[in-house]
C-alpha positions in Angstrom: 156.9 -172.4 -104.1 156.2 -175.5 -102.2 154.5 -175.2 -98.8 156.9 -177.1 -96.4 155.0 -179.8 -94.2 154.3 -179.6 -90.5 155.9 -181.7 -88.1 152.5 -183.6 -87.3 151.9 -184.1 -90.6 155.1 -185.3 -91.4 155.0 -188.1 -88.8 151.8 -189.2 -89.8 153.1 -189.8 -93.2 156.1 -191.6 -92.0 155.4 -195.4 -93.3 156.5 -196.9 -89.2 153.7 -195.1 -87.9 151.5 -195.8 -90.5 152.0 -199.4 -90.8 151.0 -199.3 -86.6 148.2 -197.9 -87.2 147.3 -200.3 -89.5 148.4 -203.1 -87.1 146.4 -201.4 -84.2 143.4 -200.7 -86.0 143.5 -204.6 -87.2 144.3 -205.4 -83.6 141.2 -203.3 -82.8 138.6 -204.8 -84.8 139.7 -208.5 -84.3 139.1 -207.3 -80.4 136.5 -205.9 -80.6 134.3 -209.2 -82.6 136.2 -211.3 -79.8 134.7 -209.1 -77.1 131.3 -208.9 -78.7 131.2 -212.9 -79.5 132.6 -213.4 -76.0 129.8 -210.8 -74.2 127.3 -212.7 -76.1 128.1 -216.0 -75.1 128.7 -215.0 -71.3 125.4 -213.2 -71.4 123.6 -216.7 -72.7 125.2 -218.7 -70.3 124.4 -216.0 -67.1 121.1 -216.2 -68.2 120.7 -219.7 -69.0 122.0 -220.7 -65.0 119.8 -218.4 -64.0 116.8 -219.8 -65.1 118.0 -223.6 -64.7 117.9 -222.4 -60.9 114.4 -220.9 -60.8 113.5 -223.9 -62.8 115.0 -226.4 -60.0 113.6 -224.2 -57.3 110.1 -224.3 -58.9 110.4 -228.1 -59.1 111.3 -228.3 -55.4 107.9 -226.8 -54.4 105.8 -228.7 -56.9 107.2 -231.9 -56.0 105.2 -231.9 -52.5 102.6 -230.8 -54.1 102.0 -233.2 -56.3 102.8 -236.0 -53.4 99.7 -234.6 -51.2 96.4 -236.7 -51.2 94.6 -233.2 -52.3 95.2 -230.1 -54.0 94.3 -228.4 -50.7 97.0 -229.9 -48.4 99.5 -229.6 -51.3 99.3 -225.6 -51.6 99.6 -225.9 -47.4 102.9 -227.8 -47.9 104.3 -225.6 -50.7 103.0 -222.4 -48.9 105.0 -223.5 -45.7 107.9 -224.6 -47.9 108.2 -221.2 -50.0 107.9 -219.1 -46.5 110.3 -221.3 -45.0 113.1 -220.7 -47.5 112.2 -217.1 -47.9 113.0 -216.4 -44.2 116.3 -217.8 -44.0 118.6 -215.6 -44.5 121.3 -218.0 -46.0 118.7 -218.2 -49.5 118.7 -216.5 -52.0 116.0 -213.7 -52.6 113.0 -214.7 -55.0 109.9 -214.5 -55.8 106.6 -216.3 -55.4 102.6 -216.5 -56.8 100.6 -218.7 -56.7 97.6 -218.1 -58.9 94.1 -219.6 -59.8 93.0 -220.2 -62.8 91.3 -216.7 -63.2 94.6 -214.9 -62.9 93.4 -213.5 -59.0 96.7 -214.1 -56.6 96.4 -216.5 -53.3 99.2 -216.5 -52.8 102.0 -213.5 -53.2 105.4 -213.4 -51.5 107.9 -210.2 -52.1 111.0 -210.6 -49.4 113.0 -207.2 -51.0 111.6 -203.8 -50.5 113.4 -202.9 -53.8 111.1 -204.9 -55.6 107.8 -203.5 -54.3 108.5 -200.5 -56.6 108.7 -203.5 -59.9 105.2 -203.1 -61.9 104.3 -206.5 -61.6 101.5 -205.7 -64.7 102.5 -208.5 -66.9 101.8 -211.0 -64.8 98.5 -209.8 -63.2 97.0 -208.7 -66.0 94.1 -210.7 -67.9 92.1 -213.4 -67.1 94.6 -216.3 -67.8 97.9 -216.2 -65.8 101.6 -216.7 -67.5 102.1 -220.4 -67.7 105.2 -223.1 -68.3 107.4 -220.2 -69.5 109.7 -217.4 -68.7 109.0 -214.1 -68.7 111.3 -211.0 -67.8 109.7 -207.9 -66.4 111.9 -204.8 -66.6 112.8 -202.5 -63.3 113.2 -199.3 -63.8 115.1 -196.9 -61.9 116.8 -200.4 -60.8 120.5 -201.7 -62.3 118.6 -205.3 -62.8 115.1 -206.9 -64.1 113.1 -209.5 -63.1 113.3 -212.7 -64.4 110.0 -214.7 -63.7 109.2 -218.8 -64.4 105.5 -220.5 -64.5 104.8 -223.7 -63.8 100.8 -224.9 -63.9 100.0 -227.2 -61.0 96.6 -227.8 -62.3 93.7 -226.5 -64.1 93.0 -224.5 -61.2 96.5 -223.8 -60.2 99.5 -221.3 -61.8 103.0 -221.5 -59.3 105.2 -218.4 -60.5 108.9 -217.6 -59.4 111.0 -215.4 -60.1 114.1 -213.5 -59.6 116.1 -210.9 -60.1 119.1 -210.7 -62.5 121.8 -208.3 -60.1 124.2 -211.4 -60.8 124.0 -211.3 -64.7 124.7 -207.8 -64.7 127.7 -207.8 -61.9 128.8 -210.8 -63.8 128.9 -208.8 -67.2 129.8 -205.3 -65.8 133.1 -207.1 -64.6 133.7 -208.6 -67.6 133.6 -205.0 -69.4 135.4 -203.6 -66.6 138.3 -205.9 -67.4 138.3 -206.2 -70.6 138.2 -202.6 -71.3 141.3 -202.5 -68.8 143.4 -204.9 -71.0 141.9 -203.5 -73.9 143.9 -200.6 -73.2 146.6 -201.7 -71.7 147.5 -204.0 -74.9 146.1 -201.4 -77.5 148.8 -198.8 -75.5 151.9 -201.8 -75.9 150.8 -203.0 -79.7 151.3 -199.1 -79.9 154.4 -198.6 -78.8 155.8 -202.6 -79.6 154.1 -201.8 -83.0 156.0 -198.2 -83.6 159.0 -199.8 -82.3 159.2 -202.6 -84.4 158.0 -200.9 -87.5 161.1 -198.5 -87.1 163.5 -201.0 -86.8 162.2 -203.0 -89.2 162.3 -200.0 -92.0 165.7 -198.2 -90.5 167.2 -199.4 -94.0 164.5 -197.4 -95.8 165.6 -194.3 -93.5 169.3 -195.5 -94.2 168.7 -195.4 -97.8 167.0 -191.9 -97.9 169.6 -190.4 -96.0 172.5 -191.8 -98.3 170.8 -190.5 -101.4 169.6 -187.5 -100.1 173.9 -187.0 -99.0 174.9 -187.9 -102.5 172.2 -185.9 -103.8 173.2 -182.5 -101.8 177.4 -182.9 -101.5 177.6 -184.7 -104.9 180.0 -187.5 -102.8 179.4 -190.8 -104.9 181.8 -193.2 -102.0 178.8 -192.9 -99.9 177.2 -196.5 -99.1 174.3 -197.6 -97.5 175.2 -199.5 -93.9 174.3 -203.6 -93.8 172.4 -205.3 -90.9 174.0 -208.6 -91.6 170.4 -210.0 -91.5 170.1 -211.7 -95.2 166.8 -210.7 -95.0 164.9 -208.6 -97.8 165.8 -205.5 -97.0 169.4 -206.5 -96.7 169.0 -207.7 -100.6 167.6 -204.5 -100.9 170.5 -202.5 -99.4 172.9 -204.6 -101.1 171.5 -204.1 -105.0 171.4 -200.4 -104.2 175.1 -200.5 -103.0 176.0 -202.5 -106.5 173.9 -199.6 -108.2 176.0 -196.8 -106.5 179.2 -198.6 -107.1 178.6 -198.7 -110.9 176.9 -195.0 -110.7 180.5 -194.0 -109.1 182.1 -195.9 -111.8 180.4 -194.7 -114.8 180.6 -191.2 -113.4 184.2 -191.4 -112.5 185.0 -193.0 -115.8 183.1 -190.3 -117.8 185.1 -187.5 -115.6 187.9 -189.1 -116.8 187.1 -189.5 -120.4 185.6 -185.9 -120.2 188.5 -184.4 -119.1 191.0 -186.3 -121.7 188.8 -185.8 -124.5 189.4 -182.1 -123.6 193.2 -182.5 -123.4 193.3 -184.7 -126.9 190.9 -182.1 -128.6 193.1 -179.2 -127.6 195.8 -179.8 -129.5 193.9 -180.8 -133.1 191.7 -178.2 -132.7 194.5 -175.9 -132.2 195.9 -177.0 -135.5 193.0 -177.4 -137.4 192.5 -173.3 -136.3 196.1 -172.7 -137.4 195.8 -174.6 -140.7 192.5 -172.0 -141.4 194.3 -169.0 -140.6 197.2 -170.2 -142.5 194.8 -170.8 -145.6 193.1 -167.2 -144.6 196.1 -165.6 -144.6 198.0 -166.9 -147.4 197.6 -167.5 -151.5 195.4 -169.5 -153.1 197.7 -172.4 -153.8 197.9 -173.2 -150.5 194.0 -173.5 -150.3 194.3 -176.8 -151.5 196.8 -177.9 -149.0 194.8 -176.4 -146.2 192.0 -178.2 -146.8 194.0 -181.7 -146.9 195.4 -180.7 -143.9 192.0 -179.7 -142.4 190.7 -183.3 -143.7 193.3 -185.0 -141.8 192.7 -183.8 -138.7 189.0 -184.0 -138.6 189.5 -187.7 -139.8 191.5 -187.7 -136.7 188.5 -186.4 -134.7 186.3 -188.4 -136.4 187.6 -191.2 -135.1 188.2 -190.6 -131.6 185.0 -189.8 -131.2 183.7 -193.2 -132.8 186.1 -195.2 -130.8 184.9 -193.7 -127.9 181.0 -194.4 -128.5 181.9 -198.0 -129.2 183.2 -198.2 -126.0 180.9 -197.2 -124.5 178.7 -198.9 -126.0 180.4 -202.1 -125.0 180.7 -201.3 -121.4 177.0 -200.2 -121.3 176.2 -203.4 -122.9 174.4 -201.1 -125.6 176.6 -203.1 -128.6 174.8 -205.3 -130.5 176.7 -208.4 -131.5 176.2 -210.8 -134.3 177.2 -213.6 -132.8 178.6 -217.0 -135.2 181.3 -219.6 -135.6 184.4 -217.7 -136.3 188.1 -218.9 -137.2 190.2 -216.2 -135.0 193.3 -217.3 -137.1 191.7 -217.1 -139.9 190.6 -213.7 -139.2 193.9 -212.2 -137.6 195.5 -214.0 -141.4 193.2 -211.4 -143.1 194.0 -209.1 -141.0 197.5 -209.0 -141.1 197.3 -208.8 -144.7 195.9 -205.0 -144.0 199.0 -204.4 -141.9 201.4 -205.9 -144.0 203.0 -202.0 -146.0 202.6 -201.0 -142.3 204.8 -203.6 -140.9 207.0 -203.1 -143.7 207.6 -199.6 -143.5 209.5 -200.4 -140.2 211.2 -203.6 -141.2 208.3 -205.8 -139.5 207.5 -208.9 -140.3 203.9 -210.6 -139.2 203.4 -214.2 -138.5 200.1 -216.4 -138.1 199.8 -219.7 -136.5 197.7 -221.8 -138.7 194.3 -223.2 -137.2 191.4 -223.4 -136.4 190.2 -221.6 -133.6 186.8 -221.0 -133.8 185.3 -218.6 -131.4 181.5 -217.6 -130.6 181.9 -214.2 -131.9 180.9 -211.3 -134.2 183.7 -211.2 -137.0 183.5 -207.3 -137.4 183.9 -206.5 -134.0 186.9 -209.7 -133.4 188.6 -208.1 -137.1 188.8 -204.5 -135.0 190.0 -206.1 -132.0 192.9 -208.0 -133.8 193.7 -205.0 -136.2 193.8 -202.8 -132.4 196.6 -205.3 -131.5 198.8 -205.4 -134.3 198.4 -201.7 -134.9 199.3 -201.5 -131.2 202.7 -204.0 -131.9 204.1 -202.3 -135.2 203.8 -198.9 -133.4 205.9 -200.2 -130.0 207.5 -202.9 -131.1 211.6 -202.9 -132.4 212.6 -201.8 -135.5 212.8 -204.9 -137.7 211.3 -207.9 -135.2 208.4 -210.0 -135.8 205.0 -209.9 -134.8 203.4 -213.2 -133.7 200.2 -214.6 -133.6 199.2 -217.7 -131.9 196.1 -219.6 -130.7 195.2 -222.5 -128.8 191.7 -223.7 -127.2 191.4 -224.1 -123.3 188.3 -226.1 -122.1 185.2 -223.6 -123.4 187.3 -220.6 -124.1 190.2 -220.0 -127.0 193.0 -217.8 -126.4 194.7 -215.5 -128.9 197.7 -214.0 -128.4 199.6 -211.2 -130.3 203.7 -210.6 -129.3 205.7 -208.6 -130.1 209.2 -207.4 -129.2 210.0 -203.5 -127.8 210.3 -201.9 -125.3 209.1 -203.6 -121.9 205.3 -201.9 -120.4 206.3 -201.0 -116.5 204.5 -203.3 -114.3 202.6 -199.9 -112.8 201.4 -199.4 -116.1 199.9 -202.4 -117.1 196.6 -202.0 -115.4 196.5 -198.5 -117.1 197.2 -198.9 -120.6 193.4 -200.6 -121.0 192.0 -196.8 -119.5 190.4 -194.5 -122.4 193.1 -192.0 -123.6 196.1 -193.3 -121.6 199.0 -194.2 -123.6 201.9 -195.3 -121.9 205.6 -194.0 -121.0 207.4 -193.0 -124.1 204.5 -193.1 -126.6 202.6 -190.0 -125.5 204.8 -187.9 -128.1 204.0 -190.2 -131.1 200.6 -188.3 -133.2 199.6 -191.0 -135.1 198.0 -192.6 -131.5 194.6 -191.6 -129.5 194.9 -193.5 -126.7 191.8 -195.6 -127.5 192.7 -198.6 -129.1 193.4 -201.0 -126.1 190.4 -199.8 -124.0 188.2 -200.6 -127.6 190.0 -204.0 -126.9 189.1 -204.7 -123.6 185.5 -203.6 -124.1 184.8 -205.2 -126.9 186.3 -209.0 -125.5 184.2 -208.0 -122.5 181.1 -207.7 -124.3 181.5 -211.2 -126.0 182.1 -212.5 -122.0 185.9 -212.7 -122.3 189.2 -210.9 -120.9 191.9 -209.3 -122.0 195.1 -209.0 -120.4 198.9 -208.3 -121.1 201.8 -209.6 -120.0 206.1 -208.7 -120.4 209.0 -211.3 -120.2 212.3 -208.8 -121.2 211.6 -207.3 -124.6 208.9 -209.4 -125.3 205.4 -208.7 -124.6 202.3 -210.1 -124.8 198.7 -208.9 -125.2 196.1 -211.7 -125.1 192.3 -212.2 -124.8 190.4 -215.0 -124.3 186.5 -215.6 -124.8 184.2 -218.4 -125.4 184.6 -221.2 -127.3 182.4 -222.7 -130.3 180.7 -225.1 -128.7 179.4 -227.3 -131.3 183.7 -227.6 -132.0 185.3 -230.1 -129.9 188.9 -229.8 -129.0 191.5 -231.3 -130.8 
C-alpha cells in the first residue's frame, strides 16, 4: 500500500516552487560574486585613498625639509610643522617618527590614547628602520589597524607616518550593512515574484492534471481543458490535448456505439444459429445436412460483419494500408457491375456506365469494394425495374463518381446517419440480407484515400457520390 505524501513534501515537489528555488538560488549566487567582486574593489580603492593621503601628507613635511640650508634646521621646520597640525583639532589624527639611521626614534608623536596600547614592534625593531614603503601593524582589541608610510630623508634620516584605517572599515561595514539589507529584501520579493509567477505561468499544467484526473475518476469524456487566449506554448499545449480528448470522446463514443449494435445485430443470428443446432439435435439425420448449410450461412453472415467492421476501423484509425496507383474508376465500376448484373436482374434492374476515363490516385481493391458497397446499396433500395447509373467527371485535382438510383427518397434527418456503423435507414431495418455496414465501409475507405463521400435526394432519385484525388500526372480533358 502506498504511503500517502505529507503536505510539506508535497509542496516542495510542486514544479512552481521548485523552479523558484531554482531562480532564487541563481539569483543568490550571481549576488553573492557581485557582492564579493564589489567588496573587493571598494576595499582596494579605501585603501588605496588612504595611503595616497599619508603619501601627500608625508610629502608636505619633507618638502621643508629638503628647502633648509642644513639637515638640522630642516627636522626644526618639519618637527614644528608635524606638531602644528597635530594640535589642531580640525586634522585628522596620525602618526609621526622620525628615525636615524640606527633605527633609535628622535622624534615620536602619538595624538590618540587608543593607540598607545598598538605594539609598535615592527617598526622599532632592528637596526635599520622601515623605509619608502607601507607597512600595516595590526591592533588588537581595536575595530581598526594601523596603516604606516616611510619616507628616507637621508642616509641619516627615516620620516614615518601613519594612520589608522577606522574609515576603511566604517566605509565597508556600511556597505555590508546595506547590502545584506537589500539582499534580503530582494531575495524575500524574487521569492514571492518568483512563486507567483511560476504559478501562473504553469496554471495550465494544474488545469490539465485536474481535467484528467476528472475524466479519470467520473469517466466524463466532455470535459476540456480551459484556454488563456495567450498563443503561447502552453496554450499549443492545451489546445493539442483538447484535439486528443475530442478524438478520445470520439473513438470511445463511436466504439460504445458499435459495441452496443454489434450486440443487437449478433442477437438475432446467434439466436438462429442456436435454433438451427437444436433443430439438427433434435431431429433425423436428413436434416443434419440442412442444418449445417443453414449454420454455414449464418456464420458467413457473422463472418462478415465482423470483417467489415475491422476495415473500418482500420480506415478511421488510419491503420489501412493502401496501394496507391493510376486507376480508371469507370473502368473499375464496368467490372464491377458485371458482378451485379444476375443481382440487378433478379429485380428487373438495369446498370449503366458512363464511358471514360477517370483515373484516380487509388488502391483498386479497396475503390472495387467501395463501388460494389454502392450498387449493392442501389439494387437493394432502389424501384423494382429502374436503372442504376454511373457517372464520372474530373473537378480541378479531385474526380467525382456518382452512383443513382431511383426508390424510395432517404429523409433529410437521416442522411447524416445512414454513413454510422450498423444504422440502416427507415424501411430497410426488416430486410436480412443487410448489416448495416456497407456505407460506413464507404465513407471510411474514401476518407482514407483523402476524399468524401456524401449523398444527396431530388424526388425518387437519389444520389450517393464520393470524390477523392485526382491522377495527377493526367491532365483534364
Amino acid at each position: 500500500m502506498s504511503r500517502r505524501a505529507s503536505p510539506r513534501r508535497v509542496f516542495f515537489r510542486r514544479v512552481d516552487v521548485r523552479l523558484t528555488v531554482w531562480f532564487s538560488a541563481v539569483f543568490l549566487l550571481t549576488a553573492l560574486l557581485l557582492f564579493g567582486f564589489t567588496y573587493l574593489r571598494l576595499s582596494q580603492t579605501l585603501r588605496a585613498e588612504d595611503r595616497r593621503q599619508l603619501q601627500s601628507l608625508a610629502i608636505r613635511y619633507v618638502l621643508p625639509f629638503r628647502a633648509a640650508v642644513s639637515q638640522a634646521a630642516g627636522i626644526n621646520l618639519m618637527v614644528n610643522e608635524i606638531s602644528n597640525d597635530i594640535l589642531q583639532p580640525t586634522f585628522t589624527p596620525f602618526f609621526a617618527r622620525l628615525a636615524n639611521s640606527n633605527n633609535e626614534s628622535l622624534v615620536f608623536a602619538m595624538p590618540l590614547p587608543e593607540w598607545q596600547e598598538i605594539d609598535l614592534f615592527p617598526l622599532t625593531s632592528g637596526m635599520t628602520p622601515h623605509a619608502d614603503g607601507f607597512l600595516r601593524i595590526p591592533a588588537p582589541g581595536l575595530p581598526y589597524d594601523l596603516e604606516v608610510f616611510g619616507i628616507r630623508l637621508s642616509d641619516q634620516y627615516i620620516l614615518q607616518i601613519g594612520g589608522d584605517t577606522r574609515n576603511q572599515v566604517a566605509a565597508l561595514a556600511a556597505f555590508q550593512t546595506g547590502f545584506l539589507f537589500a539582499f534580503a529584501v530582494m531575495l524575500g520579493l524574487s521569492l514571492a515574484g518568483g512563486l507567483l509567477v511560476a504559478s501562473r505561468t504553469l496554471r495550465p499544467i494544474s488545469a490539465l492534471n485536474s481535467t484528467v484526473r476528472s475524466i479519470i475518476t467520473t469517466g466524463e469524456l466532455d470535459r476540456r481543458i480551459p484556454t488563456r487566449d495567450s498563443n503561447d506554448d502552453l496554450d499549443d499545449m492545451i489546445g493539442s490535448v483538447n484535439l486528443m480528448l475530442d478524438r478520445i470522446q470520439n473513438l470511445v463514443t463511436g466504439l460504445r456505439d458499435a459495441l452496443d449494435a454489434v450486440g443487437h445485430d449478433l442477437r438475432t443470428p446467434l439466436t438462429r444459429f442456436r435454433g438451427i443446432a437444436e433443430r439438427a439435435l433434435s431431429g433425423s439425420e436428413e436434416l443434419y445436412a440442412e442444418a449445417l448449410g443453414d449454420a454455414m450461412e449464418e456464420s458467413e453472415m457473422i463472418l462478415g460483419m465482423l470483417n467489415a467492421m475491422m476495415d473500418i476501423s482500420e480506415a478511421e484509425s488510419g491503420a489501412m494500408k493502401l496501394h496507391r496507383q493510376p486507376t480508371d474508376l469507370l473502368e473499375l465500376a464496368a467490372g464491377v457491375s458485371e458482378v451485379y448484373a444476375l443481382l440487378a436482374e433478379e429485380r428487373e434492374m438495369s446498370i449503366e456506365v458512363a464511358d471514360g476515363p477517370l483515373v484516380a490516385q487509388s488502391d483498386p481493391s479497396r475503390m472495387r469494394q467501395v463501388i460494389g458497397n454502392l450498387l449493392d446499396n442501389a439494387i437493394k433500395y432502389g424501384d423494382h425495374g429502374s436503372h442504376i447509373r454511373v457517372n464520372g467527371s474530373r473537378e480541378g485535382g479531385t474526380v467525382l463518381l456518382e452512383v443513382e438510383n431511383e426508390g424510395d427518397p432517404i429523409p433529410p434527418e437521416e442522411r447524416d446517419r445512414i454513413w454510422s456503423r450498423l444504422y440502416r435507414a427507415h424501411g430497410a431495418a426488416d430486410r436480412r440480407d443487410g448489416l448495416g455496414l456497407g456505407l460506413a465501409l464507404v465513407r471510411a475507405v474514401v476518407e482514407a484515400h483523402g476524399g468524401s463521400a456524401n449523398v444527396r435526394g431530388d424526388g425518387r432519385l437519389t444520389c450517393f457520390s464520393i470524390r477523392i484525388p485526382a491522377d495527377p500526372n493526367i491532365t483534364e480533358l
